[in-house]
TORDOZA-482454 format. One record per residue (C-alpha): x, y, z. Coordinates in steps of 0.05 Angstrom, whole numbers, padded with zeros to 5 digits, always signed. Each point is the difference from the previous one (the first is absolute). Last residue first. Layout:
<nodes>
XYZ...
</nodes>
This chain:
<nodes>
-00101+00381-00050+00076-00039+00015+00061+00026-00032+00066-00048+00010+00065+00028-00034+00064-00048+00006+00070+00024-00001+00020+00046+00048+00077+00010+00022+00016+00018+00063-00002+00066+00046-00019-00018+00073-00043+00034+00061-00046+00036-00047-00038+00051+00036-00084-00022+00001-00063+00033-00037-00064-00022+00032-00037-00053-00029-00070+00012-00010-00013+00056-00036+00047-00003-00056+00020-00068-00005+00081-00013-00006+00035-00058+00034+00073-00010-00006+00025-00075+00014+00087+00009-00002+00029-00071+00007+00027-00036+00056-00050-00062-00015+00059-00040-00040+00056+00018+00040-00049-00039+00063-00024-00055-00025+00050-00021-00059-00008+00009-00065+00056+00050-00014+00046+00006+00053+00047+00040-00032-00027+00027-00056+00015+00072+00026-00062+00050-00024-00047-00045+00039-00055-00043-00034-00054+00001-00044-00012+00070+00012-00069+00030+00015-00035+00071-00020-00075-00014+00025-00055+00050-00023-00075+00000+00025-00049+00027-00048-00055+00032+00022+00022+00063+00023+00025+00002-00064-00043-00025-00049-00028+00064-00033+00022-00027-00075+00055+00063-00003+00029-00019+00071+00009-00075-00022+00026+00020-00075+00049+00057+00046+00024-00073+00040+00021-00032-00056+00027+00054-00028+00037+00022+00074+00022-00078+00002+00031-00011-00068+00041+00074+00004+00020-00036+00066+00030-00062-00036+00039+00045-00049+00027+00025+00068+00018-00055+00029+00037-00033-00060+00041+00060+00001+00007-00011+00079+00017-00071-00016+00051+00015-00047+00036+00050+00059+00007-00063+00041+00048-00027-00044-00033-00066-00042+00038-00068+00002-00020-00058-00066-00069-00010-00004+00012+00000-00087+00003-00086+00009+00035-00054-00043+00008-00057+00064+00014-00060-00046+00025+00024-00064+00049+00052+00042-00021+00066-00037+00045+00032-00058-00044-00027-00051-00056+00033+00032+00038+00065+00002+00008+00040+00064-00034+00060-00001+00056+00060+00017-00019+00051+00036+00029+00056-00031+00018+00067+00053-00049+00062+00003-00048-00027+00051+00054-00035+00056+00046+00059-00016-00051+00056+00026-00020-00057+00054+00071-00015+00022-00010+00047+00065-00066-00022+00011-00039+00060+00007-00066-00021-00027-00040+00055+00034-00065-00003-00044+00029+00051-00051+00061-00054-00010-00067-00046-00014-00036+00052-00041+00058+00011-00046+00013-00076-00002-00067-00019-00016-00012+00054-00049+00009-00035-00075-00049-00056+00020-00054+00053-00005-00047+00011+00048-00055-00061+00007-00056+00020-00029-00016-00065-00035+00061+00029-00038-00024-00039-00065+00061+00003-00045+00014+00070-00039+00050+00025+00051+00046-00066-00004+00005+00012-00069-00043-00051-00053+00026-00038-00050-00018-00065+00032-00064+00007+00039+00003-00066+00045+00060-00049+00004-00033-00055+00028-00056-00035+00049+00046+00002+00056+00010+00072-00014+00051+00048-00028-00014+00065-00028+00063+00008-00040+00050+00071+00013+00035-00036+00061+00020+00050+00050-00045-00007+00066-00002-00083-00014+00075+00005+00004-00004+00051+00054-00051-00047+00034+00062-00054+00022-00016-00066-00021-00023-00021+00055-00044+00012+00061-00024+00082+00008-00043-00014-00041-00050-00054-00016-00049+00032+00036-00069-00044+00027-00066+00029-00010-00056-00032+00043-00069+00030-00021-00057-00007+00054-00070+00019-00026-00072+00016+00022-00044+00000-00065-00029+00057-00037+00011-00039-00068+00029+00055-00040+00036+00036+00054+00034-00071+00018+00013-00008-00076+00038+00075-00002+00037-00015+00067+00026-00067-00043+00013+00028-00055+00048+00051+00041+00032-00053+00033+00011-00028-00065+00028+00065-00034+00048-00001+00068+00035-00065-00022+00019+00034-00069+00032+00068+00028+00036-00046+00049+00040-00040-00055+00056-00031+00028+00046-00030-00051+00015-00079-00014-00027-00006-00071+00069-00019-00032+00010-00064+00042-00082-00028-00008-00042+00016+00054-00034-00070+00011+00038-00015+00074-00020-00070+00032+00068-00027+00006+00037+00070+00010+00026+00046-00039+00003+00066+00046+00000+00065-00019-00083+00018+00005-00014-00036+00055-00052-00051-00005-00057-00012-00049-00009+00076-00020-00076+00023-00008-00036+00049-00032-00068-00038+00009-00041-00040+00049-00076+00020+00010-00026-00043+00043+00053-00012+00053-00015-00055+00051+00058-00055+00000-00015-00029-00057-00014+00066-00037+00085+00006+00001+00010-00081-00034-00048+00026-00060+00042+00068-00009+00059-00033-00002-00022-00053-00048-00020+00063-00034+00066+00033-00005+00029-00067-00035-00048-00005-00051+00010+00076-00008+00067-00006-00009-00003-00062-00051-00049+00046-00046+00047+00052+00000+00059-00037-00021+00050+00059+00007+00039-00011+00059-00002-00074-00015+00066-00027-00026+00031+00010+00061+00082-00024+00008-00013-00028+00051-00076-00002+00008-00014-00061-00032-00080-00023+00009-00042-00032+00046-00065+00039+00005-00008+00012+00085-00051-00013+00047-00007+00047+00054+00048+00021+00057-00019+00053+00058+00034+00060-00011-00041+00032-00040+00029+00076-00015-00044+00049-00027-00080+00007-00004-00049-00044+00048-00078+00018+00005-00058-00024+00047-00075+00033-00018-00026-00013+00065-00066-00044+00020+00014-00032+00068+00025-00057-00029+00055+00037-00044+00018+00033+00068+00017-00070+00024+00042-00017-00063+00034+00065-00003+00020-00003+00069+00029-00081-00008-00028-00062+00016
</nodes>
């Protein structure tokens, strides 16, 4: 049993957009080197087993979703080599179908939208890559970055403006966002463990941070602008700490930020901790 699934019972339109991180059937095929990035018909196959295994556990309306992380090859990843790129303008456009289809049907609804940033590869090589990326395929080829679908999200072209604007002041950051990174090659990978999580500096994830909270405030300005708010309660949750130490076990595993937001009901409270936030919850 699962929130969605008991919600679901009691009559709410459940939705999931972003990462899934919790397996699904897989098409076998070769994925080193990929022949697939551009078999549309195979992606989609793929993206809807996905989809199938995510309204298993509750979730209606499943769509815009990631099997895994983003960087990582795994057993049960279907993102072929060459479509590994965080695409947060794309996730959000089903988070805002989804507020749309709640409006539509006038039915409660709880919408779990899970990041794929700020886990690997890095966002700046999502941030600068001129192709609209998704697991579904290069989208909009021959298109500029400022003719794609913003999904008003600002512009990819700002994040590390806005983020030394922020209070970035990482020492390294002006280097960190002017300096190559460097993709690794798939040929160049180790055959059995070819992965793009390789190590992040802390001053990736607050780039990936803020792209995430340009996500948020739209997000969050559909709620306002569909007269949900006070209605709506909002959950920002990690999957686990910012140090991976400890990962799965009982107690690293629960020491995780849990912010509440309700207007009306649940009073504003001081942050005691600064970590990493991953996973969006909004409940109506």
């Amino acid at each position: 049993m699962t929130i969605a699934m008991a919600l679901q019972d009691h009559g709410y339109l459940t939705g999931a957009v972003g990462k899934w991180h919790l397996g699904a059937p897989r098409l076998i095929y070769q994925y080193d080197p990929s022949p697939h990035y551009q078999d549309y018909e195979l992606l989609e196959r793929q993206n809807n087993l996905t989809r199938e295994h995510c309204r298993e556990f509750g979730f209606g309306v499943c769509d815009r979703v990631y099997r895994s992380n983003v960087g990582a090859v795994e057993v049960n990843n279907d993102i072929p080599f060459e479509l590994k790129y965080h695409n947060l303008e794309w996730v959000t456009g089903g988070a805002l179908a989804f507020l749309g289809q709640a409006e539509r049907v006038k039915l409660p609804w709880f919408l779990y939208y899970a990041f794929t940033a700020p886990h690997g590869p890095p966002t700046r090589l999502s941030l600068n890559n001129p192709a609209y990326v998704t697991p579904l395929g290069i989208k909009y080829e021959g298109m500029t970055q400022q003719e794609w679908p913003q999904e008003h999200l600002q512009p990819r072209g700002t994040v590390y403006e806005r983020a030394l604007a922020a209070g970035v002041t990482d020492p390294d950051f002006q280097a960190s966002t002017s300096s190559p990174v460097t993709r690794p090659s798939q040929t160049a990978q180790s055959s059995e463990h070819p992965t793009l999580d390789f190590p992040q500096h802390p001053t990736v994830w607050r780039q990936a941070i803020t792209w995430m909270d340009d996500a948020v405030e739209t997000l969050m300005a559909k709620v306002d602008e569909l007269g949900m708010r006070e209605q709506t309660m909002t959950i920002y949750i990690s999957d686990h700490q910012a140090d991976v130490i400890g990962k799965g076990t009982c107690y690293w595993a629960t020491n995780v930020p849990f912010i509440v937001n309700w207007p009306g009901t649940v009073a504003p409270a001081v942050a005691r901790a600064h970590r990493r936030v991953t996973c969006m919850v909004c409940l109506q």
